[in-house]
N, C-alpha and C positions, 0 to 999 in steps of 0.2 A: 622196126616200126615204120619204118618210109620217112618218108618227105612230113614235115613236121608244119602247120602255121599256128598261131594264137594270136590272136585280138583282143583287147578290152579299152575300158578307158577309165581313168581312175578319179572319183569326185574328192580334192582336199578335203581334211577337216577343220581348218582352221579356220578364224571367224573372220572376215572382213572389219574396219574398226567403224565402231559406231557411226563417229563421224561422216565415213565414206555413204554409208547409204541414207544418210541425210540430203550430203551434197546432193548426190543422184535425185532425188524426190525432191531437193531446191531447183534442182536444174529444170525438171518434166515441168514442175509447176511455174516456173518462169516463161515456159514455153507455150504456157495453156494460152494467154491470149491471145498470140502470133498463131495458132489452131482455128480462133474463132471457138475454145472451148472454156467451159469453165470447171469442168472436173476431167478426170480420166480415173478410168474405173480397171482393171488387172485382177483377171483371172490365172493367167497361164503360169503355173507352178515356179517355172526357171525366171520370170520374169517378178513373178512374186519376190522372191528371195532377194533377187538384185537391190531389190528397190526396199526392203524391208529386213531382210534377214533370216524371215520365217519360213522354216522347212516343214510346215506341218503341213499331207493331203488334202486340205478343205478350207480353201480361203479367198478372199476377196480385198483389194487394197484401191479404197476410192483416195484419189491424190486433187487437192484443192489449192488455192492461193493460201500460204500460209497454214497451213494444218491437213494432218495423213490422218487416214484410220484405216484400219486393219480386222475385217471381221472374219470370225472362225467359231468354231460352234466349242460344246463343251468341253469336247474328248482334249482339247489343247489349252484351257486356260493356264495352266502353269509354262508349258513351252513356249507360247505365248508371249506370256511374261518374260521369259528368259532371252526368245530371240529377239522380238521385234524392236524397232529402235524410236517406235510412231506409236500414238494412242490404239488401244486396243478396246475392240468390241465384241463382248462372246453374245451367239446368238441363239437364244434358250430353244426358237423356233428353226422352222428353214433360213438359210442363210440368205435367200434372195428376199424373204422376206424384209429383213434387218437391213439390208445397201436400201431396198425400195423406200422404204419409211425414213432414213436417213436424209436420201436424195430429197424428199420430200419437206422435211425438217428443216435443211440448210437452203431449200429454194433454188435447187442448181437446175440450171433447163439446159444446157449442151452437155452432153457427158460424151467423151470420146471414151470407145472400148476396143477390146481387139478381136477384130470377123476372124481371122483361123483358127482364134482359141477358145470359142464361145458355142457353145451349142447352139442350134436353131432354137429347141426349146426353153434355153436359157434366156435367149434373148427376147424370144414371144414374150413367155411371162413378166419378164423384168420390164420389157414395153409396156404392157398392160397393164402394167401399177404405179406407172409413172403419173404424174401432174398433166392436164392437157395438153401443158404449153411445152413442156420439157421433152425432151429427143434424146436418141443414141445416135452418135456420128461415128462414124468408122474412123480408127486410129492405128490400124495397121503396120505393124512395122516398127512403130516411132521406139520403143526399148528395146529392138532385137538391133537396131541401127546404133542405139548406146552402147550396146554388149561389145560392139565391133571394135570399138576403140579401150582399149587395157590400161589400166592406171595401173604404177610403179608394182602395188602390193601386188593385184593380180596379175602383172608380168612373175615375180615370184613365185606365186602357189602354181603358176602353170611349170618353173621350173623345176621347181619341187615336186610335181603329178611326174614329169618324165622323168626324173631321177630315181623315183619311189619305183616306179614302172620296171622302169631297167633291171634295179636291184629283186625286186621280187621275180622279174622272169629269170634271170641267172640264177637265181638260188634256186625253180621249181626247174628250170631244165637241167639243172647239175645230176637231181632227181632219179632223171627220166632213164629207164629201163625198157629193153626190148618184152611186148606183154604191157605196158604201163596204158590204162582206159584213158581217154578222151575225158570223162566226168570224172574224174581222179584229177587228171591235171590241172584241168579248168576249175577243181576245187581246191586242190593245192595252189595255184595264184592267186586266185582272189583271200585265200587265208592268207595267203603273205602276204599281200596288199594291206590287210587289216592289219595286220602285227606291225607293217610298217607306218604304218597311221592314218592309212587312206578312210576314208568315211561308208564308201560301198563302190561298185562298180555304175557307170553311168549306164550301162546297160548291159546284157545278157553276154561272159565272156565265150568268146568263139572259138574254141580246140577242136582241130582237125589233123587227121593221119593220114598220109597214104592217098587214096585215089581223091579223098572227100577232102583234100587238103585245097582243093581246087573251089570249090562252093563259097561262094564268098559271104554267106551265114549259116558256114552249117553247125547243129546245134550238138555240141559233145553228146558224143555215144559211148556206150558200154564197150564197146571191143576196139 
């Protein structure tokens, strides 16, 4: 078979404790007025979770002095329920609708959001349904700059991701036969990643044989 490499990265499934993404969301909003802002609005999925809990594709999480809210449309009202650790709003409509009328509602005129994670189009419209006086300021960064720093638990679950890691590539390369496909193996880790408790892979895992071991994304092939 040659020269062998595999990649992945493996998402825990454990939960953060409630508490902890409270703290987080007391922390941002303590920081809102040192911003010059009075909300901060979070689109960006990984950023979402941090600060909320919630794994579902479609949401949005406006953070205020003293109160979160968490809007997601229907397809998640019970998951919802289950993850989030902030008030929840399902929104029967589009979802920019419901932040817009909110914003509107609570009278916030600074809302910092974040320009890499935001469509242009999201942002046109959501400008456009704002209050006269009220703005989006760019907030750039400010949770991916939280992420960087790891509290006790998530020192753990990151030890626990490499330990899980280790153990399922030993057991799919023990496996490994001369003849054994690229999308076999790559399918055999990430099954043993599940069976060992991981949650799914962080993204697409990378098996490479032989010449293509060299490609530093190349995507498991049949032979």
């Amino acid at each position: 078979m040659g020269t062998l490499s595999a990649r992945w990265c493996w998402r825990g499934s454990c939960r953060v404790a409630n508490n902890e993404y409270a703290a987080r969301r007391q922390t941002v909003a303590s920081e809102l007025a040192g911003r010059k802002l009075d909300a901060l609005l979070v689109s960006f999925g990984p950023n979402l979770r941090y600060l909320s809990g919630f794994t579902g594709s479609n949401g949005n999480l406006l953070i205020l002095p003293g109160r979160s809210i968490l809007f997601t449309d229907p397809r998640y009202t019970i998951q919802a329920a289950q993850e989030a650790t902030c008030q929840v709003r399902i929104a029967k409509g589009p979802l920019l609708m419901e932040v817009a009328a909110a914003i509107r509602r609570l009278g916030v005129k600074r809302i910092g959001y974040e320009p890499a994670r935001m469509t242009c189009e999201y942002f046109d419209s959501l400008k456009g349904r704002l209050p006269m006086k009220a703005s989006l300021e760019s907030a750039g960064g400010w949770i991916e700059q939280m992420r960087m720093v790891k509290s006790a638990d998530e020192m753990a679950r990151i030890r626990r991701s490499v330990a899980t890691n280790s153990r399922a590539f030993e057991q799919a390369v023990a496996r490994v036969r001369p003849g054994t496909k690229e999308q076999d193996l790559a399918a055999d880790l990430e099954y043993r990643m599940r069976r060992l408790g991981a949650e799914k892979p962080s993204f697409e895992t990378i098996v490479a044989a032989g010449a293509r071991s060299a490609l530093p994304h190349a995507h498991p092939g049949a032979g």
